[in-house]
ZAMARGU-4260 file (C-alpha; in steps of 0.2 Angstrom, whole numbers, plus 5000, padded with zeros to 4 digits):
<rodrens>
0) 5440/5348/5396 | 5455/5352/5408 | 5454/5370/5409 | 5442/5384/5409 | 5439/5395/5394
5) 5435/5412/5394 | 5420/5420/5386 | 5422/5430/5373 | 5435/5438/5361 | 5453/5433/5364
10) 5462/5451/5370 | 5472/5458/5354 | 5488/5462/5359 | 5488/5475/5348 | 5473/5484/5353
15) 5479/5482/5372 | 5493/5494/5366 | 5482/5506/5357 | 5471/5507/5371 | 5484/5509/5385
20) 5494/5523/5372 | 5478/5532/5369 | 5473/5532/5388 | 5492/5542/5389 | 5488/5554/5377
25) 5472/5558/5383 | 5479/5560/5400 | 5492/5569/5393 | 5482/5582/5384 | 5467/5582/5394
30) 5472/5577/5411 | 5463/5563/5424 | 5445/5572/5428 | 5443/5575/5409 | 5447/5558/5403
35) 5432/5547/5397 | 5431/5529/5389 | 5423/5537/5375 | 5439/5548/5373 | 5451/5533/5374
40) 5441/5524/5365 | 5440/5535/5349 | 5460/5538/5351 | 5461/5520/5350 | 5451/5517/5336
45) 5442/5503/5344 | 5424/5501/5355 | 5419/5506/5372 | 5412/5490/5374 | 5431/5482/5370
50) 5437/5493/5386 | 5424/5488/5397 | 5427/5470/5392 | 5446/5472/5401 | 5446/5485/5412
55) 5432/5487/5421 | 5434/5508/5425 | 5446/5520/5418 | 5456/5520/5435 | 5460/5503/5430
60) 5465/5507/5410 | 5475/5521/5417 | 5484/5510/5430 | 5488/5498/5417 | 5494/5512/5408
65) 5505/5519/5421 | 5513/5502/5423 | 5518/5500/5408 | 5525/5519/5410 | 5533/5515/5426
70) 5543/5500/5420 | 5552/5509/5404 | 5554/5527/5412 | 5560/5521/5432 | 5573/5506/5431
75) 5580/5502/5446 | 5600/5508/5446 | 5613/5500/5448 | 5628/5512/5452 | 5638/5506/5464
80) 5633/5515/5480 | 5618/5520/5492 | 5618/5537/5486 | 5622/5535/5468 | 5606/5524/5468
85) 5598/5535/5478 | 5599/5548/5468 | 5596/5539/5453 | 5581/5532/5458 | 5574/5547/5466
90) 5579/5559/5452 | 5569/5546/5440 | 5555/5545/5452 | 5552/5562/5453 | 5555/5566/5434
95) 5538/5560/5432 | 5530/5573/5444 | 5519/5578/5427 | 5506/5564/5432 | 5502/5574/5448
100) 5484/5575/5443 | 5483/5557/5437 | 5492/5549/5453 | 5478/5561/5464 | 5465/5553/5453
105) 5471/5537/5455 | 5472/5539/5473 | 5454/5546/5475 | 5446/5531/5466 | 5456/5519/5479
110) 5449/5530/5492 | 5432/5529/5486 | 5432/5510/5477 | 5439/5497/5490 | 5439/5483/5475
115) 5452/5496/5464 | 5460/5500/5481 | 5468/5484/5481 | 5471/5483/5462 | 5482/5501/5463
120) 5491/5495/5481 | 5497/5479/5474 | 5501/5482/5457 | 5507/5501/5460 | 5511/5507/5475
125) 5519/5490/5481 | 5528/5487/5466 | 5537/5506/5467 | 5539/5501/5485 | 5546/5484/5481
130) 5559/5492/5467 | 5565/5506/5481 | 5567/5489/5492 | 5582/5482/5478 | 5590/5497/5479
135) 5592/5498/5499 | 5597/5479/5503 | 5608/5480/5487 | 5615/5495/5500 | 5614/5482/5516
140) 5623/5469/5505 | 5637/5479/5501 | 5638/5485/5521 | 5631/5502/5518 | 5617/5501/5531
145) 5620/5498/5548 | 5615/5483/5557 | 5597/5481/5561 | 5592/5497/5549 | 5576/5497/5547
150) 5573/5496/5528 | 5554/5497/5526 | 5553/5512/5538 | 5566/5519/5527 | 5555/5515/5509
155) 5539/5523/5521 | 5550/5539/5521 | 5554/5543/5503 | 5535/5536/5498 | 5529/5545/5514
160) 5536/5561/5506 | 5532/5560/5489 | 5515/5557/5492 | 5513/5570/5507 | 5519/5584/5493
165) 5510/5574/5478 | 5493/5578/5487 | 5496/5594/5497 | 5508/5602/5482 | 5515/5613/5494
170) 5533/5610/5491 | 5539/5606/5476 | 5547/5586/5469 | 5562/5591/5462 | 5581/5587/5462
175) 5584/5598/5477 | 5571/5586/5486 | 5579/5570/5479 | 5595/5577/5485 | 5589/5580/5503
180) 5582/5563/5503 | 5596/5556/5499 | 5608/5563/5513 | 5592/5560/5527 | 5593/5542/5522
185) 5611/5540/5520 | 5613/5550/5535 | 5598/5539/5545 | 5608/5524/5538 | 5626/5523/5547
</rodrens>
């Protein structure tokens, strides 16, 4: 035998989409501290014990979720200039200011679980991170940003932001905020 083969029930494609759809829904209609595997799983027409067998929490079937969210809903933009991008970007990014109670959740369980701590840095926040990136060295390409521009400081700011406001939700995330963003960085930047 070359490889190794996994226990069990190949995973369904389809029923990976159910699940991650259902897990939406519910979040949609209940919110994050009222979503339950039982709930997702009843949407989704399928058994708990399927869920459990690929996620192991429902952090982990809502990340997945949200990935899947996050690559259809925030592409990274192409038009033409720092700003342009900027905007486009944060005006996309802040569209989906409806998942504060799931993003605080999410947060919470990397707080409390250290094993889905690592799962939600490198397969959310780094890959949000990692898009913003694109979009300033496309800027640093086309000379926008002066030499020696710091452009992970510069992706710590808007993230820094966005999650300072996401938790504390004492100001909104809003155009007028994507707006200011853009002209500090674009400002910070020449």
């Amino acid at each position: 035998m070359t490889g190794e083969r996994r226990l069990g029930r190949p995973r369904s494609e389809a029923t990976r989409t159910a699940i991650l759809a259902a897990a939406l829904d519910e979040l949609d209609e209940r919110g994050y501290a009222a979503l339950t595997i039982d709930g997702i799983a009843r949407r989704a027409g399928c058994g708990k014990q399927t869920i459990y067998r690929w996620w192991p929490s429902k952090a982990d079937v809502v990340l997945e979720s949200l990935l899947d969210r996050a690559d259809t809903t925030i592409a990274i933009p192409d038009e033409g200039s720092l700003p342009d991008d900027l905007m486009a970007f944060l005006g996309a990014t802040f569209k989906q200011r409806g998942q504060r109670p799931t993003l605080i959740g999410l947060m919470a369980q990397a707080l409390l679980d250290p094993v889905f701590a690592v799962a939600f840095k490198e397969k959310f926040l780094f890959r949000r991170r990692a898009a913003l990136r694109v979009v300033l060295e496309r800027a640093a390409a086309r000379g926008e940003l002066a030499a020696g521009t710091d452009v992970e400081l510069l992706v710590d700011i808007v993230y820094g932001v966005l999650w300072y406001r996401l938790l504390l939700d004492h100001a909104p995330l809003d155009e007028p905020l994507g707006e200011g963003l853009t002209t500090l960085l674009v400002r910070a930047t020449r």
